[in-house]
C-alpha positions, 0 to 999 in steps of 0.5 A: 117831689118827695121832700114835702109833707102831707101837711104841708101839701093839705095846708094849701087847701086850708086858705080856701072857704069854698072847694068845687070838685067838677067833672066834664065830658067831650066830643071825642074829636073837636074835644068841646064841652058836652056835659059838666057836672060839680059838687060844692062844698064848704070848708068848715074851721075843722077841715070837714067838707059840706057839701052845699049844692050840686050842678049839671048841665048839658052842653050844645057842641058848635064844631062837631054837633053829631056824636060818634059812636064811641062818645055815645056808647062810652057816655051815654051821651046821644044826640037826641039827649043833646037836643032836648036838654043841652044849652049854649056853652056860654049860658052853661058857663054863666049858670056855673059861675053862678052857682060857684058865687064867691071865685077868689076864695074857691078851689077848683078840683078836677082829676086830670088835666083834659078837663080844663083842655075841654073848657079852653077848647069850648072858650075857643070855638065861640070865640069867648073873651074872657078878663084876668079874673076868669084866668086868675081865679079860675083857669089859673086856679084849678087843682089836678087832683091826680098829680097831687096824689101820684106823688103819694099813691100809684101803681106797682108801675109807677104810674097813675090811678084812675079815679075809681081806682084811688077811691078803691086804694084809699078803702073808699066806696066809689058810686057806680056811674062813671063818665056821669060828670056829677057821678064823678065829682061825687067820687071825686069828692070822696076821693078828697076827703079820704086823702084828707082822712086816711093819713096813716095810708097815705104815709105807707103808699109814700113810702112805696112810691118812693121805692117805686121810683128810687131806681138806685136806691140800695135794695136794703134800703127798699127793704127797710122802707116796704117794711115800714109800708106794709105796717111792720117797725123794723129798727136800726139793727133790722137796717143794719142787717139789710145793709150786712147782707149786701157788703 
């Protein structure tokens, strides 16, 4: 986990044209599609993203058609609003692939995992049948944003952030709206480019995860590494005096 290079790991983005950061919101109990929102960008020969288009739907549940409590007061979701605005998934599905156009060279980007689980949950319940090219190309195809970045930033308790958290930890901005799919694309989105731009952060935050997670790791090597994270540049003799100290 720890042997790879931040560039090496941005470089798998560079074969991609297009990037389509997406989000989705789900009933709490069958866990089906109830809203998507997504923002597409261009990848331009410097690495800088345009974003071309944005979409968003609302989507009719099959299995549990009457919202909980919870669901409504978490995404403001109500029935009534499913009523008037949602459409059936498969043609929700059909104008997303439409507006993503050229598949084989998108990458898909969600943050976590629950969001292909909603779209497979959803592809059951109407029993859709989908071809290699669907699994390939876009199941097969989405990028959980949120392991990718654990591996360079996390909490003090080595474990994840959430989405307005990383944004916040990276010096970003997050737009205010959460549990709005198109809301938290953008966020995502934001989040991306702030990997993609804030390298000297990101390389300290390594190093403090590296620390975070070494548990064997001799407390002056963890010394020697939290100085180099918080910005200060300890030479060999400060590691050889961390090492003294422990002899």
């Amino acid at each position: 986990m720890y042997n790879q290079p931040i560039k090496n790991s941005t470089d798998i983005f560079s074969k991609y044209k297009y990037i389509v950061f997406f989000d989705c919101e789900a009933t709490q109990f069958s866990q089906e599609l109830i809203r998507i929102g997504a923002v597409k960008c261009v990848v331009k020969d410097n690495g800088i993203l345009e974003t071309t288009e944005e979409f968003q739907s609302f989507v009719q549940p099959i299995k549990e058609t009457s919202l909980s409590k919870f669901i409504i007061s978490y995404t403001g979701i109500t029935d009534a609003k499913l009523k008037q605005l949602a459409i059936p998934f498969e043609d929700c599905l059909e104008l997303f692939f439409d507006f993503v156009g050229d598949m084989k060279n998108t990458l898909f980007v969600a943050y976590g995992n629950f969001d292909k689980q909603i779209l497979l949950n959803s592809i059951d319940l109407v029993e859709l049948e989908t071809d290699k090219l669907f699994q390939r190309y876009f199941l097969d195809n989405i990028l959980d944003f949120s392991m990718f970045l654990y591996k360079y930033v996390r909490t003090p308790q080595n474990n994840s952030l959430s989405l307005v958290n990383a944004v916040k930890e990276l010096g970003g901005l997050p737009l205010a709206g959460s549990h709005n799919p198109l809301i938290d694309a953008k966020n995502l989105q934001l989040l991306f480019i702030l990997f993609l731009n804030k390298k000297e952060l990101i390389s300290k935050r390594w190093l403090q995860a590296i620390v975070c997670v070494s548990k064997d790791m001799p407390e002056c090597l963890k010394l020697f590494l939290n100085e180099l994270a918080d910005g200060e540049m300890p030479d060999m003799n400060s590691l050889i005096e961390h090492i003294s100290l422990e002899i």
